[in-house]
C-alpha positions in Angstrom: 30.6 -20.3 -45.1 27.0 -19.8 -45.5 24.4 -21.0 -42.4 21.9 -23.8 -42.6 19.1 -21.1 -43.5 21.0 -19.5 -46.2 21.6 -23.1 -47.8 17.6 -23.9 -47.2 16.8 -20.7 -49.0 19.2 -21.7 -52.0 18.3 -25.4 -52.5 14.7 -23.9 -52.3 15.0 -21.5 -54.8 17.3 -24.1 -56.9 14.5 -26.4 -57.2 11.6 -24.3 -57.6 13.1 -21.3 -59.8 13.4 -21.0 -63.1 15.7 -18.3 -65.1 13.8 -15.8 -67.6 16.0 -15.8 -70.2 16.8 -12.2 -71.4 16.1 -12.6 -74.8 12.8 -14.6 -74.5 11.1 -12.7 -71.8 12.2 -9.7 -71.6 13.7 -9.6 -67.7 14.6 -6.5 -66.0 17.7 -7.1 -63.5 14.8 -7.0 -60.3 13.5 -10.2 -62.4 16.9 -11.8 -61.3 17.2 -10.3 -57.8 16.7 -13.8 -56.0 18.9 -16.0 -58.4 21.9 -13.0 -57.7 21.6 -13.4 -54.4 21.4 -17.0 -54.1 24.6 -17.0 -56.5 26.2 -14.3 -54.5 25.7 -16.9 -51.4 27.1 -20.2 -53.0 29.7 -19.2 -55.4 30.7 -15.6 -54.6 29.8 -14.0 -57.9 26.4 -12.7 -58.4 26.3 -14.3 -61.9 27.5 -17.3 -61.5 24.1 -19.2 -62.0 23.1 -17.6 -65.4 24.3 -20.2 -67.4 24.4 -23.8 -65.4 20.9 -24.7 -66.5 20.5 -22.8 -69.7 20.7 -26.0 -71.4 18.4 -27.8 -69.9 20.3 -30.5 -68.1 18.4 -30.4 -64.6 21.8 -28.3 -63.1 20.2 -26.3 -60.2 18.2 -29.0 -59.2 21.3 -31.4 -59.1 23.2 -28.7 -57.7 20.4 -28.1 -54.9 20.2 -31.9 -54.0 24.3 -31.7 -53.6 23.7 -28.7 -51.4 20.6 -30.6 -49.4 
């Protein structure tokens, strides 16, 4: 179970961050340091938020107002 402040730091970083695609931006993995944590915290895995929003559907913020 992750504490109150862990969850504040996630929904913040949910609604404000934005992935840099590999491909478009060049990121190094430091680039994703923040987003693996915060995916480490939620779901256990420290990828498991590389994909929800790669479409475009508004995922981590929905996610982040679940979470809130």
């Amino acid at each position: 179970m992750i504490t109150d402040e862990e969850k504040r730091e996630a929904v913040e970083f949910l609604r404000s961050g934005e992935c840099l695609y590999w491909a478009e931006r060049r990121k190094t993995p430091l680039d994703c340091s923040r987003c693996m944590r915060v995916s480490e915290m939620l779901f256990g895995h420290y990828d498991a938020l590389c994909e929800l929003d790669s479409c475009g559907t508004g995922a981590w913020k929905k996610l982040a107002d679940l979470i809130d």
